[in-house]
C-alpha positions in Angstrom: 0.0 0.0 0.0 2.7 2.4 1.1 4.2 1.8 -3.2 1.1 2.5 -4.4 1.0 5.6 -2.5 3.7 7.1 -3.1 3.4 6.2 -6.4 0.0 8.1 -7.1 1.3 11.4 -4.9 4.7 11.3 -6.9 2.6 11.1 -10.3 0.5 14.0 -9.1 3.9 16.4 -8.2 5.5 16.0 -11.0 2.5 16.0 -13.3 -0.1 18.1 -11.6 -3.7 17.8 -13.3 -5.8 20.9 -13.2 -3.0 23.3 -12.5 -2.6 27.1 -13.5 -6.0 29.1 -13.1 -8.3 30.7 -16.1 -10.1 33.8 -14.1 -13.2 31.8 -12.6 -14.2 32.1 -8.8 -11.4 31.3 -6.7 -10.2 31.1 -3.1 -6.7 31.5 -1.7 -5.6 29.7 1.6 -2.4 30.2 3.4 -1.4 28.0 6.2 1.8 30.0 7.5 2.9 27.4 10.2 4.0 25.1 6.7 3.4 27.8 4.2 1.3 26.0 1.7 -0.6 28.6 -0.3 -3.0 27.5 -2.7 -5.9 28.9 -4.6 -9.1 26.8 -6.1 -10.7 28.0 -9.0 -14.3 27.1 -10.0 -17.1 27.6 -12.9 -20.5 25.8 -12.3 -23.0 26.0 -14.5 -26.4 24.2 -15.1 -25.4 22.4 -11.6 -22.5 21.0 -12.9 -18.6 22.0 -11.8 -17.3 22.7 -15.4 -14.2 23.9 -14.6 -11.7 22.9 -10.9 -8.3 24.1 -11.1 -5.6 25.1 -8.7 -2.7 27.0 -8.6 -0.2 27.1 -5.4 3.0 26.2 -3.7 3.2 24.0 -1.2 4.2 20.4 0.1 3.8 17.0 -2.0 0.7 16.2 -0.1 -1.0 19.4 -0.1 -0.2 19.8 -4.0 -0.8 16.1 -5.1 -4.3 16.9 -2.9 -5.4 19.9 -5.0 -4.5 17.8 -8.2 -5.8 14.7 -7.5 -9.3 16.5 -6.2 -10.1 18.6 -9.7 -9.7 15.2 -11.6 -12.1 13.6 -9.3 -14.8 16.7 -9.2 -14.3 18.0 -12.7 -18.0 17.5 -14.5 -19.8 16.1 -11.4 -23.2 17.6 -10.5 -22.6 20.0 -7.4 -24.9 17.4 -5.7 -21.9 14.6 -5.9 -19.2 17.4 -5.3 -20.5 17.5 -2.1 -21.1 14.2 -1.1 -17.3 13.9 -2.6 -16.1 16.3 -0.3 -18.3 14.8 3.0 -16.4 11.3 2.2 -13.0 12.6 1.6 -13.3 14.6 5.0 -14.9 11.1 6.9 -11.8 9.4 5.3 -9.8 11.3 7.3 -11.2 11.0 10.6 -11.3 7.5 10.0 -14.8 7.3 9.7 -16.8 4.7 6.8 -16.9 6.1 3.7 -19.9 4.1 1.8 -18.5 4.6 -1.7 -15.5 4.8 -0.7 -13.9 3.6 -4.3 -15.9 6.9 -5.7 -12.9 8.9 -4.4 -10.4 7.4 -6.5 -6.9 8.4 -6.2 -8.1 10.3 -3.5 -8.3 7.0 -1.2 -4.5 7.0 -0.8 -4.8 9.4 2.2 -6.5 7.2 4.4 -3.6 7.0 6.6 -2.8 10.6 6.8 -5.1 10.7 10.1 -1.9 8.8 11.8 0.0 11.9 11.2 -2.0 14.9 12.8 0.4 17.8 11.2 0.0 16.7 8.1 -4.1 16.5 7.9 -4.1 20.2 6.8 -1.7 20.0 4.1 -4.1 17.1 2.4 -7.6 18.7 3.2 -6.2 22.3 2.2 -7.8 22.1 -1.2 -11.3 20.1 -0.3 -11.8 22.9 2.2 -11.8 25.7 -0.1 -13.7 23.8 -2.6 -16.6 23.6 -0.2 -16.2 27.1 0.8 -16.3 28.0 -2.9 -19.4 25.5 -3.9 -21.4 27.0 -0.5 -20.6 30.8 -1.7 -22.1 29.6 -5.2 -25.3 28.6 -4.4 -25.9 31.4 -1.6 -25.1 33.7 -5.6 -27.6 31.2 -7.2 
């Protein structure tokens, strides 16, 4: 398991997905005790996240995170994005996740609740996701 992890977090690093933003809605967040700094962009429409990117600097996990999220999110109804989000955040406090296989890559982290520091750096990007799908539909 530990291979296979760092084998999909290594993948994300050096070939981020999602990466460099286009000028939708977007939210910075700067953790200084590790300085990660890393901005979510969104575009919904019709119910549907079109468009997740993320631009940033930060640790392997905190970067892999923000990749591995927009492929997972990318096209899914805001409906699922959420759901996505509920699971990924039960996955880390070591909670069942029902469907858990629906979070792909994602999955890997499941051990990053062992390592308290570190939970931030992983969750960085699903935070301000939420944050960003929540100020969407108070606009809608």
């Amino acid at each position: 398991m530990n291979q296979i992890y760092q084998t999909i977090v290594l993948e994300h690093v050096k070939n981020p997905q999602n990466k460099g933003l286009k000028g939708f809605t977007n939210l910075r967040l700067y953790n200084p005790s590790c300085g990660d700094d890393l901005t979510v962009e969104i575009d919904i429409n019709n119910s549907i996240l079109r468009e997740c990117n993320f631009e940033g600097i930060g640790c392997s996990l905190c970067c892999s995170s923000a990749s591995i999220m927009t492929t997972i999110v990318k096209g899914k109804m805001i409906s699922e994005v959420k759901r996505l989000i509920n699971d990924f955040s039960n996955l880390l406090k070591g909670e069942t996740v029902a469907n858990i296989d629906d979070l792909e890559d994602a999955k890997v982290y499941i051990n990053v609740r062992n390592f308290p520091a570190r939970l931030n750096c992983v969750s960085a990007a699903w935070k301000i996701l939420e944050e960003l799908v929540e100020n969407e539909e108070k606009r809608l």
